[in-house]
N, C-alpha and C positions, 0 to 999 in steps of 0.2 A: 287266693282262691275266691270265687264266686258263683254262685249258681244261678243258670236262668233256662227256661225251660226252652225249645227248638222255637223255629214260627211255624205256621203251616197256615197259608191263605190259597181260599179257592172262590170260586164266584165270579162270575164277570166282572160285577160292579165293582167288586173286590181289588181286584186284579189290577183292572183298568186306573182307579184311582191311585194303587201305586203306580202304575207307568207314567202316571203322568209328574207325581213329584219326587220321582229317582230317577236320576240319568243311568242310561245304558253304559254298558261298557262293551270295549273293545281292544286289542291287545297288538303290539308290533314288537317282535323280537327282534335287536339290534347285536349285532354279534361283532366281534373286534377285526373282523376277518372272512371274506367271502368262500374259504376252503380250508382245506386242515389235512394232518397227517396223521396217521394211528399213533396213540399217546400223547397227542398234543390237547391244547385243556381251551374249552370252546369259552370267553369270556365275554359274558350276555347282560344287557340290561331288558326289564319288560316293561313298553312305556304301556301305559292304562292310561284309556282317554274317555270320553262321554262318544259315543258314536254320533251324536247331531254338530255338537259345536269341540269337538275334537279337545276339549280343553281337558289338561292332566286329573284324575280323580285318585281316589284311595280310601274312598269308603270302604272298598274292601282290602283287607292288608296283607293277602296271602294268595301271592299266584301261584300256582303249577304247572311246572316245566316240565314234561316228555320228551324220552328219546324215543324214537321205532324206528324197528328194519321193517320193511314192507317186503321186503322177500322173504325172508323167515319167521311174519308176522309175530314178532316179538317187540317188549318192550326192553329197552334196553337200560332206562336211569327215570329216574324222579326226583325232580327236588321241589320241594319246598321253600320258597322266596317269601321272607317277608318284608315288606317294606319299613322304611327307614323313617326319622323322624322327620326327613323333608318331603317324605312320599315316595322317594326311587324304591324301585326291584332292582336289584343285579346283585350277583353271583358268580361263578365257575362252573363249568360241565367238563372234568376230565373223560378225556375220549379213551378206552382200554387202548393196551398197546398192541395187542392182536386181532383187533376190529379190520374190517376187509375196505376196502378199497370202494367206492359210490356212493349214493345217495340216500339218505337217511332225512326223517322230516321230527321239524323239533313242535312240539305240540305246548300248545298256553291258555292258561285256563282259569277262571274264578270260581269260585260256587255257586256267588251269581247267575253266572252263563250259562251252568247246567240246568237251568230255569230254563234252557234254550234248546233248539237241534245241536248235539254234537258238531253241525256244520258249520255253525258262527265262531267256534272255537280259532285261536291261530294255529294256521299250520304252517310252517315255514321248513323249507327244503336246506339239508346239511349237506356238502360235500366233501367225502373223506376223498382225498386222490390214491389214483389207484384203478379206478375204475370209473363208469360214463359220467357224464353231466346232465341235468336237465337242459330240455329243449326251451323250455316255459316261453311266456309269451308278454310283452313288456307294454304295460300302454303306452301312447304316443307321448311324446315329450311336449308336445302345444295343448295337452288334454291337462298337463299337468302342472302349467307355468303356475298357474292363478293361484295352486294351491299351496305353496311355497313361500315362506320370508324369501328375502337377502342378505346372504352373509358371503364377510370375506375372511380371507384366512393370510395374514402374511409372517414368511420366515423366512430365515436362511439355511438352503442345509451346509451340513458340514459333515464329518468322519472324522473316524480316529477317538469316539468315544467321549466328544468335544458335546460342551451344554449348547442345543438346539433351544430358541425362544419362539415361541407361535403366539401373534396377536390376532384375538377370535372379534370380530364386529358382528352384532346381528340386528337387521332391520325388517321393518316389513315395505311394501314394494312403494310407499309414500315415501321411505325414510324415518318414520319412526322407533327409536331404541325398541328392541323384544325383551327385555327380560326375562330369564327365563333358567332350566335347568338338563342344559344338552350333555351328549354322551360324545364323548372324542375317541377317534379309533386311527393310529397315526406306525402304518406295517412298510416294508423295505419292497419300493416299488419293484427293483431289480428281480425279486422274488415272488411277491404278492402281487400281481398285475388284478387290477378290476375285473369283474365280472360282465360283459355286457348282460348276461340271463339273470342278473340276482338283482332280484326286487329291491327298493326302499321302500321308507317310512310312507311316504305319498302312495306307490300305488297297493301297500298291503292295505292302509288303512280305509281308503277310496272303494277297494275290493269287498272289505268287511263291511262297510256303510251302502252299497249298493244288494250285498246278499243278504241280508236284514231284515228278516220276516217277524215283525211285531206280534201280528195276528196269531203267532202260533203258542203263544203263552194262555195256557188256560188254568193254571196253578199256581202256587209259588211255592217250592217247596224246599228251597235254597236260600235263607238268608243272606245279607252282605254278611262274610266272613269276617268278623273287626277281631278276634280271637278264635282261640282251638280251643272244643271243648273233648271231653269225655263223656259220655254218655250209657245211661244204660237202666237198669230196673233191678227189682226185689222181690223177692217173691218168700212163701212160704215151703216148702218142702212137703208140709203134710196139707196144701193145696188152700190154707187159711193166710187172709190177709194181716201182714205188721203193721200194730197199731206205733203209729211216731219213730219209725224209725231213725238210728242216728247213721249219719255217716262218718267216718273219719277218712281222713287223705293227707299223706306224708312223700312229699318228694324226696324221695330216698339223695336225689343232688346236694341240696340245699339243709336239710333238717324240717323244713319247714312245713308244719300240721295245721291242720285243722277240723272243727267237727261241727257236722250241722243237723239240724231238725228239718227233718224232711216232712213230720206232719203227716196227711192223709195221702202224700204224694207216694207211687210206688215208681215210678220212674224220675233220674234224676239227669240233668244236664251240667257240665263241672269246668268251667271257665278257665283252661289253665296256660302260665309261660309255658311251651311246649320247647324246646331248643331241640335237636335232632341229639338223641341216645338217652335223652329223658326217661328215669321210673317214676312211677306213682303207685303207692303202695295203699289199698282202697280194702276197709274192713267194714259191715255194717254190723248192727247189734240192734238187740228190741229196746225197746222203754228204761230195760229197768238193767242194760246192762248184757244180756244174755245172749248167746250165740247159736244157741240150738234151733235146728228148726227153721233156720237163713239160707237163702241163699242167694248171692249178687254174681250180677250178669250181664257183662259190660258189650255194648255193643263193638262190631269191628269198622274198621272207617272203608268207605267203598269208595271207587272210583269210576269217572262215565269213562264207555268204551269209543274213543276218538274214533271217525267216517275219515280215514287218509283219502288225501289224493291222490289218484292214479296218476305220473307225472310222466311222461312223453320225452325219453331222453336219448340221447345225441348219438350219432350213429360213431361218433369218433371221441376215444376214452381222455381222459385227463393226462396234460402233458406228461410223458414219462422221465423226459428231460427235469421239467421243476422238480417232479416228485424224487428223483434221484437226489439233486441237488440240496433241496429243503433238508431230505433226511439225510443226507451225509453233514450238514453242516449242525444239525440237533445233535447226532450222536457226540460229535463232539466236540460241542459245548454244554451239555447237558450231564447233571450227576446223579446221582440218589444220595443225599445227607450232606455234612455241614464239610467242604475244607477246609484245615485246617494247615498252616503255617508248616507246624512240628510238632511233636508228639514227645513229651520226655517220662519213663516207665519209672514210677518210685518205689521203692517198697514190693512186698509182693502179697499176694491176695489171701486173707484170711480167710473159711468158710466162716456164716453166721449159724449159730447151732440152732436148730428150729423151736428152743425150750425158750420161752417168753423169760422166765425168772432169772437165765443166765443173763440175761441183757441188761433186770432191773435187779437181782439179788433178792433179798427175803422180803416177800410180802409184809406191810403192816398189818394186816388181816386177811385170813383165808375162808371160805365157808367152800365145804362139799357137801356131797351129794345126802342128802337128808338129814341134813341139821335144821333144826325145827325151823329157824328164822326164814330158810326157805319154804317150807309146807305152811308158815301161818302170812306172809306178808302175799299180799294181793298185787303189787305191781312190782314191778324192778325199780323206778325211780325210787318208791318211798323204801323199798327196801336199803338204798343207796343211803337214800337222808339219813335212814337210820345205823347205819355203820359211821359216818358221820362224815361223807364225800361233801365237798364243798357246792354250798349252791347259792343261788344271788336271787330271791323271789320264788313266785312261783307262775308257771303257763295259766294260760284262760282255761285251760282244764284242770288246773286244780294242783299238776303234777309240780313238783320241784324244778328247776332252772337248775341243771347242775351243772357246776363248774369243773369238769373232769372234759378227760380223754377216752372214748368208750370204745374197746378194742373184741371183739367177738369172734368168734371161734365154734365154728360148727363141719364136722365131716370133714375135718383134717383142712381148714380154706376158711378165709379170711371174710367175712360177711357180716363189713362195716356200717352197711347200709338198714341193715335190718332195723326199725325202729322199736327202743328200749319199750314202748307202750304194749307191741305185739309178742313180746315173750313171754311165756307164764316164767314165775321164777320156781316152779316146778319140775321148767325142762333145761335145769342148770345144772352140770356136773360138778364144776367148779369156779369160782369166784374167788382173784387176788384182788384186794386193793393196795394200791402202791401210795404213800401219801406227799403230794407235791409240795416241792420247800417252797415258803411264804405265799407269794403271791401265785408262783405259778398253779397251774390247774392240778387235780389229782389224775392217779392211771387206774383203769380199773378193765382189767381180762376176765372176760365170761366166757366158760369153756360150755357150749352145747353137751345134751346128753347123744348118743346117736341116733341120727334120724329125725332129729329137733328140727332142722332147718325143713325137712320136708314136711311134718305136720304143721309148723306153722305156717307156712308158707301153701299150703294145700288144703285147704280149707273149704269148704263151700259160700261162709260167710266173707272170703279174701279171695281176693285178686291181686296179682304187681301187674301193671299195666303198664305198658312200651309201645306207644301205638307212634305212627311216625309223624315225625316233627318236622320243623322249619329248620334250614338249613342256616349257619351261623355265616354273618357274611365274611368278605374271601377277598383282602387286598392285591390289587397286581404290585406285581414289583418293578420298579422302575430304578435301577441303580444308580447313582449318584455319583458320578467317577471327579476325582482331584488330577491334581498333576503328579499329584504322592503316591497316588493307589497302585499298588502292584499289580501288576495284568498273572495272577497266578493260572486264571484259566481264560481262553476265549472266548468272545461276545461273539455269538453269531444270530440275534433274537431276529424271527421274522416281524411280531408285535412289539415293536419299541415303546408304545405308549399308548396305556386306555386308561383313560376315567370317564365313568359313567354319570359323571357329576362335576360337569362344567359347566360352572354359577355364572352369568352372566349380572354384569351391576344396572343399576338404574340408564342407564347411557347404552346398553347393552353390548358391552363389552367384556373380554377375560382373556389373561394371560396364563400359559401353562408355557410350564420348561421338563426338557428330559435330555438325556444323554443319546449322542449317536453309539451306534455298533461299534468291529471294529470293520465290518465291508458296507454299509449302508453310503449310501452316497443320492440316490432320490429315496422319495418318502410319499407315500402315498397319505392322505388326510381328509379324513371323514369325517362330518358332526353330524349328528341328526338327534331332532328329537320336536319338542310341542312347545311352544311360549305359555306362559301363563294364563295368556287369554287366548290360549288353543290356534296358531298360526304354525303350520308345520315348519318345519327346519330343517333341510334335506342339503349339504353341499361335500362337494368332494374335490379337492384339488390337489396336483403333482407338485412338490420342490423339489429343484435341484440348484 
């Protein structure tokens, strides 16, 4: 954890002097696939570029991905992308399986940009089939040579589930190697035919770099995102300010605490790994320890409302012929959970009795409900030390390191998370310790009295805080077929192959290998992406 306080610049001069030593940004969503079927899972990279010289950035390390219906002005998914330690964004967007049939627009975004009109945002057009297409409108292909490397693509295809080799070359229009970090996207022509209406790389980014209104920035009041914070203030109850207050913050995930001086500060800013379904359990206290009289008050995370495109579409709906076909051949090849070979039933199933002690037998020590040592000891760890549970040191707060298994129990339900620090041992019904042979750790079951879980947890001076996170990233699968592999179920993939992370070497070159289907017989093959020193990468070629 770390704390640091927002930014917030205004001023002309101000202003101006950041624009000119931070590159802008600007966003291209590349998708594995130019349409989709309801339940099918959209696999996206977000390139981030400088809007002048197009070259890859990552100052900021977290974009946001939007779904919206425009017909039922609804928002439909958010994720949170953070980038990786080479700088990529990419992810997944499962599509629900009862999602209708048209056009939907995927929305991208930094922190940064909302420094900006909602309209510099990316907007990018989805098509579920099922229903119409956009019309859109494509710029010319001689508007667009210049802004392009040269790359070739050579392979052979094949079928039957046989390893397909792709040799990727990229140059720029002298011939010199690109180095660089492109996204490959390689789907079954016979099924996925091209788009002539779906944009690339070149003309979204051409689009964003010509709608580019500099002059409209009179603020700044978005930071580069390089981390998630938490954020919020303190205040007094009976309307008097906390002198020094502390903080403490425990990720209920991990174990991991800490506690800070906030000093004359009443607002705090709280630097955290956020991972999506993250707690952080956030208590303050005055000077000297005390809780009365507090109250913490955490801000909620807001989001700008995207300006969609009104988008002009086709008076004639999406094939119903593919859309039959796609989906008859998903159903079945597709499962829910792991197949398995065979199944052999051993033995049969004992219930577990819900009494902790039957599992571990007689406590080495017990304390209930008002035996002194709970009414006189002030925390639970040193109450622990002094039952004599094992512990290796002690925390930068003073407290004991303990060597145990902390097992809790409040309101009939299991609430692991709760940290030993936030209990009084007041609101303990009962306490086993169980003691661990040699090395192993000790057990130690704290039974809540009723109602514990809610006063602690409800507080005024506490908060557990769940605010949302970045999305953990999300491998495609690409199966690896032998001449051994049992064909237990059929390959009928329309995305045979994506990585969003086709490294190019010094010479600019990269090899990638995947398996055919078991009907794929052409192969449609897409790269695109930015060189290092910002040369678009746009190519698409048919094998068969």
């Amino acid at each position: 954890f770390s704390t640091l306080l927002p930014l917030a610049i205004s001023g002309q001069t101000q202003v101006q002097a950041v624009m000119t030593n931070v590159p802008q940004e600007c966003i291209y969503l590349q998708t594995d696939k130019p349409y989709y079927t309801a339940g099918d899972t959209v696999w996206f990279r977000a390139h981030l570029v400088d809007t002048e010289t197009y070259m890859p950035v990552s100052r900021s390390r977290f974009v946001y991905v939007e779904m919206h219906d425009q017909q039922a002005d609804t928002l439909i998914q958010r994720l949170i992308v953070r980038c990786d330690s080479d700088g990529v964004f990419a992810n997944a967007l499962p599509l629900p399986k009862e999602i209708q049939g048209g056009v939907y627009t995927l929305v991208a975004y930094t922190q940064w940009m909302r420094n900006f009109p909602a309209e510099q945002f990316c907007y990018q057009p989805l098509t579920v089939l099922g229903g119409k297409r956009v019309r859109g409108h494509r710029i010319p292909e001689q508007h667009l040579s210049h802004f392009s490397a040269e790359a070739t693509i050579n392979g052979n295809a094949s079928t039957s589930r046989a390893l397909i080799t792709l040799d990727i070359d990229v140059c720029n229009q002298d011939g010199q190697p690109l180095p660089g970090i492109y996204a490959l996207s390689v789907t079954d022509y016979d099924l996925v035919k091209p788009d002539s209406l779906f944009g690339d790389i070149r003309q979204s980014l051409l689009r964003q770099q010509h709608s580019r209104q500099s002059d409209t920035l009179t603020s700044i009041t978005y930071p580069y995102e390089e981390e998630q914070f938490i954020t919020g203030r303190i205040k007094g109850t009976w309307r008097s300010k906390i002198k020094n207050p502390h903080l403490l913050v425990v990720n209920s995930q991990t174990g991991q605490r800490h506690e800070f001086e906030l000093g004359d500060s009443m607002r705090f800013a709280l630097a955290v790994d956020n991972p999506e379904g993250s707690t952080f359990l956030l208590e303050v206290t005055n000077r000297h320890g005390g809780t009365n009289h507090i109250q913490l008050l955490v801000d909620t995370l807001t989001f700008p409302q995207p300006q969609l495109p009104q988008y002009a579409l086709s008076s004639i709906a999406t094939d119903s012929a593919t859309l039959q076909r796609i989906s008859q051949l998903q159903s079945q090849s597709s499962f829910d959970g792991i197949l398995l070979d065979e199944v052999v039933k051993i033995g049969t199933h004992r219930p577990i009795k819900s009494s902790i002690s039957h599992l571990l037998g007689a406590p080495s020590f017990m304390l209930t409900e008002g035996h002194p040592k709970l009414q006189a000891t002030r925390s639970v760890e040193i109450l622990l030390r002094t039952l004599g549970v094992k512990h290796d040191g002690v925390t930068k707060n003073g407290n004991p390191r303990l060597h145990a298994r902390i097992f809790i129990i409040g309101d009939r339900r299991s609430h692991e998370r709760i940290p030993l620090s936030l209990i009084p041992p007041s609101e303990i019904k009962q306490l086993d310790f169980y003691r661990g042979f040699k090395y192993e750790p000790d057990f130690v079951v704290i039974q809540l009295k009723p109602g514990a879980v809610r006063r602690i947890m409800h507080k005024p001076n506490m908060v557990a805080v769940q605010q949302m996170g970045y999305s953990q990233p999300v491998d495609f699968y690409s199966p690896q077929y032998t001449e051994s592999t049992p064909k237990t179920r059929p390959d009928f993939r329309t995305t045979l192959y994506w990585n969003p992370k086709v490294q190019t070497d010094h010479n600019g070159h990269a090899t990638v290998h995947f398996c055919a289907s078991d009907i794929s017989r052409r192969y449609l093959v897409t790269l695109e992406g930015v060189s290092h020193d910002g040369i678009i990468v746009h190519k698409q070629v048919i094998i068969e």
